[in-house]
Predicted model as a PDB file, atoms N, CA, C, CB and O in Angstrom, pLDDT in the B-factor column:
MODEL        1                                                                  
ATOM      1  N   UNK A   1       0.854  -1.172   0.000  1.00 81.00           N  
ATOM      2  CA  UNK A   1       0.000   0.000   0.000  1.00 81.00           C  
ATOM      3  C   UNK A   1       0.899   1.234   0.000  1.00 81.00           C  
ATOM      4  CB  UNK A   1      -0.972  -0.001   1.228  1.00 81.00           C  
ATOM      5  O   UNK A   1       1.771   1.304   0.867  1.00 81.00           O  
ATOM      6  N   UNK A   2       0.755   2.274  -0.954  1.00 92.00           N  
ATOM      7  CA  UNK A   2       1.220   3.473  -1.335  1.00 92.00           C  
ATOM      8  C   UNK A   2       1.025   4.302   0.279  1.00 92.00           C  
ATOM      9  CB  UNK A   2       0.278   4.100  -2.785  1.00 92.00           C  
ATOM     10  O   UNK A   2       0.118   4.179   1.101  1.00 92.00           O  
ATOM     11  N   UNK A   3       2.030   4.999   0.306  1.00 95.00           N  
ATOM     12  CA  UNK A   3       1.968   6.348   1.178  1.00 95.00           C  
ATOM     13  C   UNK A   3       1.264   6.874   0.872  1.00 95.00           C  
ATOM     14  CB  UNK A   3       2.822   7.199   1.302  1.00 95.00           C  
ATOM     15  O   UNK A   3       0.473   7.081   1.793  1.00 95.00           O  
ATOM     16  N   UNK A   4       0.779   7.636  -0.652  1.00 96.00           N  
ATOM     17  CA  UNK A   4      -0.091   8.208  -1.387  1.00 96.00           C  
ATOM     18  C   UNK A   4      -1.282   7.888  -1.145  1.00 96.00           C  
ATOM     19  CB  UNK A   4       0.115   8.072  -2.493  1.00 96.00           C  
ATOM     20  O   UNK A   4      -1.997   8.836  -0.818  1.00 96.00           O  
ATOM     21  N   UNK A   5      -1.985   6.414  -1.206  1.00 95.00           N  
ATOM     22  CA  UNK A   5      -3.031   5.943  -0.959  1.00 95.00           C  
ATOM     23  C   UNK A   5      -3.303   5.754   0.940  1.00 95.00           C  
ATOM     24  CB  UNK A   5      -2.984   4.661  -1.887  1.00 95.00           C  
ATOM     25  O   UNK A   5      -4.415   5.504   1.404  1.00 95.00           O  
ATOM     26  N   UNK A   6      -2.500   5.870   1.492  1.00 96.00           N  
ATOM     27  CA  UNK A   6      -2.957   6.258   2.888  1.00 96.00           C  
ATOM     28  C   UNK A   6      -3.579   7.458   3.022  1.00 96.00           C  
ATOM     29  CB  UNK A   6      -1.934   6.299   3.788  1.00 96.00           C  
ATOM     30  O   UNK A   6      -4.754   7.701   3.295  1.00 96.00           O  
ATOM     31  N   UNK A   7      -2.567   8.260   2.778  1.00 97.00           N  
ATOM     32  CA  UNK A   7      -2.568   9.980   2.835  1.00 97.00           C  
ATOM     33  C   UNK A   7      -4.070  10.569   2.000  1.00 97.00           C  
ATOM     34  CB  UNK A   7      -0.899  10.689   1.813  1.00 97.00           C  
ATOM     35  O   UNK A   7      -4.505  11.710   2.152  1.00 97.00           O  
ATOM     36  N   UNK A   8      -4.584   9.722   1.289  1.00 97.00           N  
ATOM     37  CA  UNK A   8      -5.669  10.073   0.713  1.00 97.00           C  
ATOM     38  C   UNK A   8      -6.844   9.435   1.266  1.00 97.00           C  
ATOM     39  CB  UNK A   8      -5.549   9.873  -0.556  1.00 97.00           C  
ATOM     40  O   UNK A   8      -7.946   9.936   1.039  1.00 97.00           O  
ATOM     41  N   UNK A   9      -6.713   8.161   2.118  1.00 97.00           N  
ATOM     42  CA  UNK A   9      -8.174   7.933   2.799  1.00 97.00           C  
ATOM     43  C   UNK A   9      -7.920   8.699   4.276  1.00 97.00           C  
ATOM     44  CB  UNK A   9      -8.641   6.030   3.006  1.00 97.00           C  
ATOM     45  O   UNK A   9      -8.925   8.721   4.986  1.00 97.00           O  
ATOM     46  N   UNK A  10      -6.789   9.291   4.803  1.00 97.00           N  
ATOM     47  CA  UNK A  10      -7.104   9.949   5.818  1.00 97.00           C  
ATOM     48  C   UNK A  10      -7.429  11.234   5.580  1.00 97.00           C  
ATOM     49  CB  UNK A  10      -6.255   9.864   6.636  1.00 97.00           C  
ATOM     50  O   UNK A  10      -7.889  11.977   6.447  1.00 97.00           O  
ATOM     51  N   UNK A  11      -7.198  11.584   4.338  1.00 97.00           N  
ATOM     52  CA  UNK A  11      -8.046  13.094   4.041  1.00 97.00           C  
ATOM     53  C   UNK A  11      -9.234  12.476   4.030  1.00 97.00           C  
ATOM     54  CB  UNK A  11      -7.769  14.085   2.527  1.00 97.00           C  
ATOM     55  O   UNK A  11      -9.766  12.468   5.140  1.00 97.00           O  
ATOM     56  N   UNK A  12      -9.713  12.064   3.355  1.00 97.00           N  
ATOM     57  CA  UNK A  12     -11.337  11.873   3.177  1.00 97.00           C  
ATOM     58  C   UNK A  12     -11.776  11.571   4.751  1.00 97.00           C  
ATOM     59  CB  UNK A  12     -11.815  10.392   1.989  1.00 97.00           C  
ATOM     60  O   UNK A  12     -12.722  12.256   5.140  1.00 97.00           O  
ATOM     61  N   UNK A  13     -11.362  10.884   5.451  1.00 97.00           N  
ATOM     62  CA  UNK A  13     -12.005  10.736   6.966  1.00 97.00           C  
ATOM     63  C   UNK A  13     -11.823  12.293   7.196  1.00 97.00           C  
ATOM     64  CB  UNK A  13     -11.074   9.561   8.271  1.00 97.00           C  
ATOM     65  O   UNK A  13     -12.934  12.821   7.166  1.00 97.00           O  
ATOM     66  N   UNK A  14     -10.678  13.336   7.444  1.00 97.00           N  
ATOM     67  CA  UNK A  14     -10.666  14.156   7.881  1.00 97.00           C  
ATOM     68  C   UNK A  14     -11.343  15.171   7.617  1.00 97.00           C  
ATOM     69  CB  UNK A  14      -9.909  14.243   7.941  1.00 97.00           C  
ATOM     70  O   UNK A  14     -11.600  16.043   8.447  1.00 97.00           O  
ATOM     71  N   UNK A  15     -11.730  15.178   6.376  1.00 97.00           N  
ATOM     72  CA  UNK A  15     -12.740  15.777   5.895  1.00 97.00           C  
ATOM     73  C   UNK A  15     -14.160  15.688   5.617  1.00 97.00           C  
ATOM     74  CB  UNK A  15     -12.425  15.930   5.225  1.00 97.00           C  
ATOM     75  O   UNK A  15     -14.967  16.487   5.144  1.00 97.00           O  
ATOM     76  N   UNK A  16     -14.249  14.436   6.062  1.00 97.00           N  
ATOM     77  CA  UNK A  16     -16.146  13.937   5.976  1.00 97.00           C  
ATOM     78  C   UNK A  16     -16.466  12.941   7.023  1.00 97.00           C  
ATOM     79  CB  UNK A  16     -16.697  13.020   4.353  1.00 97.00           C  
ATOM     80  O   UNK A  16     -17.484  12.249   7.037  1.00 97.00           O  
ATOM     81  N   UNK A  17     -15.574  12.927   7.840  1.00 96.00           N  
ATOM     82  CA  UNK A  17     -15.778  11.627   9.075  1.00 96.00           C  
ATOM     83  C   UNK A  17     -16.540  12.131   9.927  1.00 96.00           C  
ATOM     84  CB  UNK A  17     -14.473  11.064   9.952  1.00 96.00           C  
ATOM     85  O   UNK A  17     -17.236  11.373  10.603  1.00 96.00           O  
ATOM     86  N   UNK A  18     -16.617  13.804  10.151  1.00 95.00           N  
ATOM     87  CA  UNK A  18     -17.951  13.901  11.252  1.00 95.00           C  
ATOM     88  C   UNK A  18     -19.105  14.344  10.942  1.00 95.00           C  
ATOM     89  CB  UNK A  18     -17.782  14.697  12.325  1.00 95.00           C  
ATOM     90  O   UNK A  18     -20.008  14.679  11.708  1.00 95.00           O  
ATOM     91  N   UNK A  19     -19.083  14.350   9.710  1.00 95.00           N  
ATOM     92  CA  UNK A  19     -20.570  14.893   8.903  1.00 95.00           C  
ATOM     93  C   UNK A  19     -21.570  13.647   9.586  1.00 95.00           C  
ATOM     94  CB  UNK A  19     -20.505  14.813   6.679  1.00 95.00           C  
ATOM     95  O   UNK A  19     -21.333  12.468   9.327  1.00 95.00           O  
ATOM     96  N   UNK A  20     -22.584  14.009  10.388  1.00 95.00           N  
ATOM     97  CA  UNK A  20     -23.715  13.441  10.538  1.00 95.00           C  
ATOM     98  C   UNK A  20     -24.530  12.608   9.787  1.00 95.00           C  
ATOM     99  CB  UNK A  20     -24.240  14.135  10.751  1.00 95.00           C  
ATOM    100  O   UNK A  20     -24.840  13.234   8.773  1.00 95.00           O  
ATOM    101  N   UNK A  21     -25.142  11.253   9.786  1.00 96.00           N  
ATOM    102  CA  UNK A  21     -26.265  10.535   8.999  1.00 96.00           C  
ATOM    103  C   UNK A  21     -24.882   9.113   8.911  1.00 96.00           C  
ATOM    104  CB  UNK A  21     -27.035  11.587   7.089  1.00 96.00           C  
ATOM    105  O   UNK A  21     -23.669   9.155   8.709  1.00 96.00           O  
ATOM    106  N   UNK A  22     -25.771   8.083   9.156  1.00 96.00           N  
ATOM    107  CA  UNK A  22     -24.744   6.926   8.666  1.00 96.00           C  
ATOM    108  C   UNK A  22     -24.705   6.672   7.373  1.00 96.00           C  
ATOM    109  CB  UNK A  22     -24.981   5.643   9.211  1.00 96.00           C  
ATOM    110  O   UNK A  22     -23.721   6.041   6.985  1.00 96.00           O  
ATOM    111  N   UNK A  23     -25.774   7.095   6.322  1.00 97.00           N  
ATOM    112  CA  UNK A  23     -25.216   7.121   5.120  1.00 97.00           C  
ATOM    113  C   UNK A  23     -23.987   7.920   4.599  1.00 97.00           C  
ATOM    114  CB  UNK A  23     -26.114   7.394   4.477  1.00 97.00           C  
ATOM    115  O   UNK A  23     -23.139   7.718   3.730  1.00 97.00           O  
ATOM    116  N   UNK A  24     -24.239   8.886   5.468  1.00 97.00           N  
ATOM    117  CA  UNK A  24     -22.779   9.435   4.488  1.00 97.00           C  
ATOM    118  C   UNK A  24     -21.363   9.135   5.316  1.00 97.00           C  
ATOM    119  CB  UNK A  24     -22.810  11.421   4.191  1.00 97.00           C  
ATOM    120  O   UNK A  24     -20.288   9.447   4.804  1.00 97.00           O  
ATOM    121  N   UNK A  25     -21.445   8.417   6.821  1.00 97.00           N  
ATOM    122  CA  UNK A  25     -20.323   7.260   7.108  1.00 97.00           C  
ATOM    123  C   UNK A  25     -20.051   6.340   6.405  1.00 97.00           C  
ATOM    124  CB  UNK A  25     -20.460   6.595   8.068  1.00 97.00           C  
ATOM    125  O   UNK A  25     -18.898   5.961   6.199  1.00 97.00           O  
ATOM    126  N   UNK A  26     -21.388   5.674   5.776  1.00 97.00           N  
ATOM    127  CA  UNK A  26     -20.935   4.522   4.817  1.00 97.00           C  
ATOM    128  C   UNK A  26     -20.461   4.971   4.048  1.00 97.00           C  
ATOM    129  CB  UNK A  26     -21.702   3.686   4.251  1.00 97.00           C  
ATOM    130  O   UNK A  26     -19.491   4.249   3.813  1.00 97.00           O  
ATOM    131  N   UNK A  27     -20.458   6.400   2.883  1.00 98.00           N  
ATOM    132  CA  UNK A  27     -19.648   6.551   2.133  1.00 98.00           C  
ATOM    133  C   UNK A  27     -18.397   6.672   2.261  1.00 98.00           C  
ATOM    134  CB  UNK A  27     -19.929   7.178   1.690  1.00 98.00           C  
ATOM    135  O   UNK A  27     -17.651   6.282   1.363  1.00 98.00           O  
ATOM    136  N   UNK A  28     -17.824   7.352   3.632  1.00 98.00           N  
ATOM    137  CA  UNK A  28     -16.524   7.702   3.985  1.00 98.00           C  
ATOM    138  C   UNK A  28     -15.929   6.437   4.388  1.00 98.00           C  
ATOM    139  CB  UNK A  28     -16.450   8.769   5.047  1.00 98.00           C  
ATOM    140  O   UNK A  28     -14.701   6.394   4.456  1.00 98.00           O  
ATOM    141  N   UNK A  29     -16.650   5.340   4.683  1.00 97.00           N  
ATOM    142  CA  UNK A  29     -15.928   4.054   4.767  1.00 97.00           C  
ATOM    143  C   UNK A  29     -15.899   3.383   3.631  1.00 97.00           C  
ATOM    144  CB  UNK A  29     -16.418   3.206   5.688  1.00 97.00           C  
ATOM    145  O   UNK A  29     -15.114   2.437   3.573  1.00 97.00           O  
ATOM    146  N   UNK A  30     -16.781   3.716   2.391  1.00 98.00           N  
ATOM    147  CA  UNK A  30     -16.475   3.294   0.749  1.00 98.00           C  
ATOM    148  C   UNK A  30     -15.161   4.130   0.459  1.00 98.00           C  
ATOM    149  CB  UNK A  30     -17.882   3.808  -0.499  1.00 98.00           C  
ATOM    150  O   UNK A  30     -14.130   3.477   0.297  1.00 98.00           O  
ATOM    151  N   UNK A  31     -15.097   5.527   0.376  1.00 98.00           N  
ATOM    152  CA  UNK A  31     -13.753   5.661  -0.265  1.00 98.00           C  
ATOM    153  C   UNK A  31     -12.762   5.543   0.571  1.00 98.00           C  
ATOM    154  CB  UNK A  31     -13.547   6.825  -0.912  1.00 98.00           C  
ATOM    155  O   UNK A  31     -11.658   5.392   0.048  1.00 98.00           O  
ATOM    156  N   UNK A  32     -12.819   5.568   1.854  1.00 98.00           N  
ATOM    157  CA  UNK A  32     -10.986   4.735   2.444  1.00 98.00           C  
ATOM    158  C   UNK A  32     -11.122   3.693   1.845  1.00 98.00           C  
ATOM    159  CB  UNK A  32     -10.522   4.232   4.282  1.00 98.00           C  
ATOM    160  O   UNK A  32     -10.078   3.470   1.232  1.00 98.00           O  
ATOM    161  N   UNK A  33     -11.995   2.772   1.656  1.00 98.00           N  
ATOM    162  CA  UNK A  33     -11.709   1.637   1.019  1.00 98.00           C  
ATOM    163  C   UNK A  33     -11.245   1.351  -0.621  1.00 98.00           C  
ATOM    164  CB  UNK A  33     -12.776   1.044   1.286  1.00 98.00           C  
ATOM    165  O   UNK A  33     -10.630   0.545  -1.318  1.00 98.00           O  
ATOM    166  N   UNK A  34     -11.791   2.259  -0.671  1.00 97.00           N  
ATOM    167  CA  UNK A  34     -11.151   2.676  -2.791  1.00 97.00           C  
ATOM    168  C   UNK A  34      -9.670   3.413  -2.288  1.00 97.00           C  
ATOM    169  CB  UNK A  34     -12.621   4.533  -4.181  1.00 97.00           C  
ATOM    170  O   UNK A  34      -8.581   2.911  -2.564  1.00 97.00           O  
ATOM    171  N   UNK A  35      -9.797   4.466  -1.640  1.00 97.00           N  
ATOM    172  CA  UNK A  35      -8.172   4.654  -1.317  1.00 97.00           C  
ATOM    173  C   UNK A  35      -7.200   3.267  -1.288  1.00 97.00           C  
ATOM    174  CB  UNK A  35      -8.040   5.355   0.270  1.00 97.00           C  
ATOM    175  O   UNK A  35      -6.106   3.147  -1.838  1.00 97.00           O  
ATOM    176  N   UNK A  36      -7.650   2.639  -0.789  1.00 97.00           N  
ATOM    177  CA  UNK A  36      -6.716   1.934   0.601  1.00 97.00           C  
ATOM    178  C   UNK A  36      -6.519   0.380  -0.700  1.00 97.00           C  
ATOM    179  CB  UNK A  36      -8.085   1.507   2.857  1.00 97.00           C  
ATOM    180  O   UNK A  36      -5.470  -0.244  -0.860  1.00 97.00           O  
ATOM    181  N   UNK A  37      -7.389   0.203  -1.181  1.00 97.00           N  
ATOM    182  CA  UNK A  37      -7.290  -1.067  -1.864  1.00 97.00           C  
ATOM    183  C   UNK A  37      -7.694  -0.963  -3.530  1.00 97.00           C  
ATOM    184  CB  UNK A  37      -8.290  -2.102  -1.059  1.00 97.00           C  
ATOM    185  O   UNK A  37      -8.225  -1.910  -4.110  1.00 97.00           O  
ATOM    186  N   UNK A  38      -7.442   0.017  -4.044  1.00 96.00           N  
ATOM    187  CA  UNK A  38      -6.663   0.743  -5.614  1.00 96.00           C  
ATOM    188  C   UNK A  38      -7.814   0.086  -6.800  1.00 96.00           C  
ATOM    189  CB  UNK A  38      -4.495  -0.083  -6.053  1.00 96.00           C  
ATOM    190  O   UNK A  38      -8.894   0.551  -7.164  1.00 96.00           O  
ATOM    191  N   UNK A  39      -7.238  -0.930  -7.138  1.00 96.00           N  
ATOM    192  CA  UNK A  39      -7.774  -1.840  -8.168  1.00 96.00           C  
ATOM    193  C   UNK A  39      -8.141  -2.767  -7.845  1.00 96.00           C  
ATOM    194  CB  UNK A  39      -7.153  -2.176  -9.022  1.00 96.00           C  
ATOM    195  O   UNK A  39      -8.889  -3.321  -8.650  1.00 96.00           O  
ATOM    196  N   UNK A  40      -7.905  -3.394  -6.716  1.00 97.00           N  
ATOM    197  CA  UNK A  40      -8.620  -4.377  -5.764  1.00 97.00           C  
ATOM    198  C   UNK A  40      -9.810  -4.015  -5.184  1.00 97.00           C  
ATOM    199  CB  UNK A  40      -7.849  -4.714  -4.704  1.00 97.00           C  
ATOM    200  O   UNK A  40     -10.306  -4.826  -4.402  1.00 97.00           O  
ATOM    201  N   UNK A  41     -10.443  -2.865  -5.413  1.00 98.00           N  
ATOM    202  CA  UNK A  41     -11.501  -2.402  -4.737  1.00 98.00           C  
ATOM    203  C   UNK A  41     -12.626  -3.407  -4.787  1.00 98.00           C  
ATOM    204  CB  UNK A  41     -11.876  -1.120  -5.249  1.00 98.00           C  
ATOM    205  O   UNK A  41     -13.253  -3.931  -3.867  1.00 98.00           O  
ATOM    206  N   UNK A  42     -12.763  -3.600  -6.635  1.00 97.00           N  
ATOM    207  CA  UNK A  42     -14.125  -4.759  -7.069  1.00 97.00           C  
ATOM    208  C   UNK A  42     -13.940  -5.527  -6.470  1.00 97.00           C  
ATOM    209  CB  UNK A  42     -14.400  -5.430  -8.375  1.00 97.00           C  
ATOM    210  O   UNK A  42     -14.653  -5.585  -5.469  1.00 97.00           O  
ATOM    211  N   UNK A  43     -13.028  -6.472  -6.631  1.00 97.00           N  
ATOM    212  CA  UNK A  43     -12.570  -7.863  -6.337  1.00 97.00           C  
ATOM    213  C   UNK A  43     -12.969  -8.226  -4.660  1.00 97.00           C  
ATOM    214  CB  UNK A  43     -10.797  -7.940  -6.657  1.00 97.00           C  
ATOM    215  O   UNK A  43     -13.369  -9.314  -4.246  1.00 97.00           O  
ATOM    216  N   UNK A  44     -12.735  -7.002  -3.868  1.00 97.00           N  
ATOM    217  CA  UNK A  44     -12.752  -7.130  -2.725  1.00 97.00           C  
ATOM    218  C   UNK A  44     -14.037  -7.019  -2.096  1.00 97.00           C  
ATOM    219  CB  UNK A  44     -11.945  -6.412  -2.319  1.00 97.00           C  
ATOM    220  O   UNK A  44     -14.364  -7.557  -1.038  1.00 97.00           O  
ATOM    221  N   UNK A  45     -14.908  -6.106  -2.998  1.00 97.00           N  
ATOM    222  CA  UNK A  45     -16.312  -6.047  -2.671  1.00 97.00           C  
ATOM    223  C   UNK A  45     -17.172  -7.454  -2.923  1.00 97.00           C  
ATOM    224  CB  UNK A  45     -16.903  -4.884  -3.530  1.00 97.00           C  
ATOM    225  O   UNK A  45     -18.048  -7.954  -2.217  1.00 97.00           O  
ATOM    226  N   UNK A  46     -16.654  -7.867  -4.071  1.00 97.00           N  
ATOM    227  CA  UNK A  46     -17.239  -9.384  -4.126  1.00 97.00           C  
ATOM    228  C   UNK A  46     -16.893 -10.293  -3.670  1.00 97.00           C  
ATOM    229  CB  UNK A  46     -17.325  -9.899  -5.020  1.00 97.00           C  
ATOM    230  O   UNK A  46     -17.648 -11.258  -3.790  1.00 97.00           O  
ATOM    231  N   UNK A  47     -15.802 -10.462  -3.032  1.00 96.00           N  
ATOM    232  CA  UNK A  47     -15.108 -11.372  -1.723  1.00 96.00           C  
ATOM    233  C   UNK A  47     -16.216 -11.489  -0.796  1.00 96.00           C  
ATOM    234  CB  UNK A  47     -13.713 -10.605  -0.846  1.00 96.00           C  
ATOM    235  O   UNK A  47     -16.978 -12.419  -0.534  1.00 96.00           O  
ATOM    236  N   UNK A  48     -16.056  -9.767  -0.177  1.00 94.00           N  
ATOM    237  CA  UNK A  48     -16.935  -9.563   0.840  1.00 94.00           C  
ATOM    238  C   UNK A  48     -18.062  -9.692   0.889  1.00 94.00           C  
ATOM    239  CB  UNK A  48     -16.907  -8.734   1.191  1.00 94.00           C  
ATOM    240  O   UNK A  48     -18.524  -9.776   2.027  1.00 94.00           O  
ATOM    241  N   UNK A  49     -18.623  -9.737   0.217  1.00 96.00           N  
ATOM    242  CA  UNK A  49     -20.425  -9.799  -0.277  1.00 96.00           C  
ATOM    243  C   UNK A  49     -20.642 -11.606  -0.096  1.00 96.00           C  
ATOM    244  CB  UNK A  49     -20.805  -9.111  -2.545  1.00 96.00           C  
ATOM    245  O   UNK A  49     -21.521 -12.225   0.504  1.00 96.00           O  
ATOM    246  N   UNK A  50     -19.794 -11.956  -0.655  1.00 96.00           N  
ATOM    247  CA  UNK A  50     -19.493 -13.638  -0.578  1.00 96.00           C  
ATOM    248  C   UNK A  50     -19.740 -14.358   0.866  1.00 96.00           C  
ATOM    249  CB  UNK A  50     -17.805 -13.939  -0.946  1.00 96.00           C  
ATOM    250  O   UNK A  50     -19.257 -13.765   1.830  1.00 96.00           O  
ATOM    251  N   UNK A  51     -20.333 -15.387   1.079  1.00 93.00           N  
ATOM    252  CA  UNK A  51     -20.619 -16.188   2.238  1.00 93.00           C  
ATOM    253  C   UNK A  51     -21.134 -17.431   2.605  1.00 93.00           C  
ATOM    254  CB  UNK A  51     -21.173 -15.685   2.731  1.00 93.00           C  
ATOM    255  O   UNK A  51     -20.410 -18.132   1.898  1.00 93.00           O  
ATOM    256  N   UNK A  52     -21.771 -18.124   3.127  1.00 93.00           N  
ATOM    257  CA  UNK A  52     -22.082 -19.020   3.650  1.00 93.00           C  
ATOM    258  C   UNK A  52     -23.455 -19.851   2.787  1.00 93.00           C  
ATOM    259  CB  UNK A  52     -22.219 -18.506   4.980  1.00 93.00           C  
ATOM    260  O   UNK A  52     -23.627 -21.007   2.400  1.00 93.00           O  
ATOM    261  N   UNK A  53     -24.469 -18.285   2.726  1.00 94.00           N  
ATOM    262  CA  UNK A  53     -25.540 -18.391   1.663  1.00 94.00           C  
ATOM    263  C   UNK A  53     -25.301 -18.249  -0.330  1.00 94.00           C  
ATOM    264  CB  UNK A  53     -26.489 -17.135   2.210  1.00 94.00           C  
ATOM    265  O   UNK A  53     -26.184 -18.501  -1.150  1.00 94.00           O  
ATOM    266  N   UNK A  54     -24.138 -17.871  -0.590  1.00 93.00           N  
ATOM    267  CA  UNK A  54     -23.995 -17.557  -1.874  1.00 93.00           C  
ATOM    268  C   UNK A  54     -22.705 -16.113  -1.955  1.00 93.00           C  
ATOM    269  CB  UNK A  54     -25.677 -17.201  -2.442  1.00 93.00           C  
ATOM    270  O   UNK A  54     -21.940 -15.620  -1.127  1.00 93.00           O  
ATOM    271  N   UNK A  55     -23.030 -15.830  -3.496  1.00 93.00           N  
ATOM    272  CA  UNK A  55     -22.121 -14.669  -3.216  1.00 93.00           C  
ATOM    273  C   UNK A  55     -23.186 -13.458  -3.157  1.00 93.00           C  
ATOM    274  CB  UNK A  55     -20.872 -14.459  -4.450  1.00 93.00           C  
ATOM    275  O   UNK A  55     -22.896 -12.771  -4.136  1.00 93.00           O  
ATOM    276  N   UNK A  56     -23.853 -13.090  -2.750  1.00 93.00           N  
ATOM    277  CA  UNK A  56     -24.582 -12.141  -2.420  1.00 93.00           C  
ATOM    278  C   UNK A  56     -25.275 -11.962  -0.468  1.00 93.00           C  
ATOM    279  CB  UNK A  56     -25.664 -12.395  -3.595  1.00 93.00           C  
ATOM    280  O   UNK A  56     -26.014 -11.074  -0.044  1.00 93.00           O  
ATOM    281  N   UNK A  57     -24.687 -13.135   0.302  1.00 96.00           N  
ATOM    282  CA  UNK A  57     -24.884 -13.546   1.467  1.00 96.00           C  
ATOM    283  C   UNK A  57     -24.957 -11.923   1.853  1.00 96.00           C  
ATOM    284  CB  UNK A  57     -23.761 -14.652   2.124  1.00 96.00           C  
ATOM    285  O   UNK A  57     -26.078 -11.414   1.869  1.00 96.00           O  
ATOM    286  N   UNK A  58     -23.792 -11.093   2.166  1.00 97.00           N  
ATOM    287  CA  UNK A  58     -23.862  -9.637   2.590  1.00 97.00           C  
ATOM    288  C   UNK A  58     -23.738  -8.593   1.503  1.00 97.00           C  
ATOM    289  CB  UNK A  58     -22.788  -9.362   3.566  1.00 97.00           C  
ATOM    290  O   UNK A  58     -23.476  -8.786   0.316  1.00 97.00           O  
ATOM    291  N   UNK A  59     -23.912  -7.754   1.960  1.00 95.00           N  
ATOM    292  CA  UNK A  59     -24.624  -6.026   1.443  1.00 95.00           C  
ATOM    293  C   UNK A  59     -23.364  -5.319   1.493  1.00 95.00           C  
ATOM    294  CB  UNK A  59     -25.974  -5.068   2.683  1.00 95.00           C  
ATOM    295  O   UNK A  59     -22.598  -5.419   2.451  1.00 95.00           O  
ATOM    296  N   UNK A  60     -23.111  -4.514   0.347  1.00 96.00           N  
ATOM    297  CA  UNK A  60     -21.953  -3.461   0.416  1.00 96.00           C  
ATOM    298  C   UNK A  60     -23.082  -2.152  -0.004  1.00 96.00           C  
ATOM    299  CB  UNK A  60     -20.374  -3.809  -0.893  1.00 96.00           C  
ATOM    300  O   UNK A  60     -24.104  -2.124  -0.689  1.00 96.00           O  
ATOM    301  N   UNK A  61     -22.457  -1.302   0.643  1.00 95.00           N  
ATOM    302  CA  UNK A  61     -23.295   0.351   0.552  1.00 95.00           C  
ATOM    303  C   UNK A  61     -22.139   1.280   0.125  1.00 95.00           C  
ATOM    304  CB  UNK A  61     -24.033   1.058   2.299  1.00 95.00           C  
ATOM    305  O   UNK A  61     -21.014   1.563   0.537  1.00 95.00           O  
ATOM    306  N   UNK A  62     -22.893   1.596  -0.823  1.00 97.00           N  
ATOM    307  CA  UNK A  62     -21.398   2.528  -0.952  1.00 97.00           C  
ATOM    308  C   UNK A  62     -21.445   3.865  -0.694  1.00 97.00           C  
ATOM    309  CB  UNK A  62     -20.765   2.557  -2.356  1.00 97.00           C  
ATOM    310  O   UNK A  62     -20.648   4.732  -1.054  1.00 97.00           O  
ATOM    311  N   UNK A  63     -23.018   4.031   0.339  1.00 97.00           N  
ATOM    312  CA  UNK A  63     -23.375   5.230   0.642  1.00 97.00           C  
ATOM    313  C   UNK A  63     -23.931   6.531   0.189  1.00 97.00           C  
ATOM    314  CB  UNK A  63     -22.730   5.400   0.941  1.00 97.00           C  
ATOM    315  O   UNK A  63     -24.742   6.230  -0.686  1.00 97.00           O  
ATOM    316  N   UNK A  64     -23.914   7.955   0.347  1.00 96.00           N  
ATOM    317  CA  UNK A  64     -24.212   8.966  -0.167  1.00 96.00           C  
ATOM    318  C   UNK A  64     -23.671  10.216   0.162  1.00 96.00           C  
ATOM    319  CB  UNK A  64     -25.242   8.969  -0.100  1.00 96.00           C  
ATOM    320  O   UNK A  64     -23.959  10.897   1.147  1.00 96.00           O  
ATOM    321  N   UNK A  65     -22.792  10.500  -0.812  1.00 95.00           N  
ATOM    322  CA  UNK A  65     -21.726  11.805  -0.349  1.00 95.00           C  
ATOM    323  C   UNK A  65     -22.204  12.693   0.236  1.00 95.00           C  
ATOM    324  CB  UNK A  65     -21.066  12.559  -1.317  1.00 95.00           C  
ATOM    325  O   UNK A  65     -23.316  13.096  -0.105  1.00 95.00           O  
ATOM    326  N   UNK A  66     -21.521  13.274   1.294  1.00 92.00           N  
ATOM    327  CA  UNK A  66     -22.203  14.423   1.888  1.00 92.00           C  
ATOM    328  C   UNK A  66     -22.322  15.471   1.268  1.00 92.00           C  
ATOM    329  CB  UNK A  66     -21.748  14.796   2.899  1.00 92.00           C  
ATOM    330  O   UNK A  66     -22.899  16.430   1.781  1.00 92.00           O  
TER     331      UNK A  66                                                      
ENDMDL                                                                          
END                                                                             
């Protein structure tokens, strides 16, 4: 993981992490996660979504910008 790509999901927390409503937390926890994991972002969302019941077992939100 890039210095670059750190330095850019802690701006986005620093800049939208206390905006009120959990939708727009879920967004600020969608883009650290596009920061933080580049081109792996898809791949990782469908990992995660993946489970026990199928690959759709859990829910990714990718929220609503503040």
């Amino acid at each position: 993981m890039s210095e670059q790509a750190i330095k850019g999901a802690l701006e986005v927390i620093e800049r939208y992490g206390g905006i009120d409503g959990g939708h727009h937390k879920q967004w600020v926890i969608d883009q650290v996660a596009r920061h933080l994991l580049g081109d792996q972002y898809t791949q990782w969302v469908v990992d995660m979504k993946d489970g026990e019941d199928g690959p759709n077992t859990y829910e990714w939100d990718e929220g609503i910008i503040p």
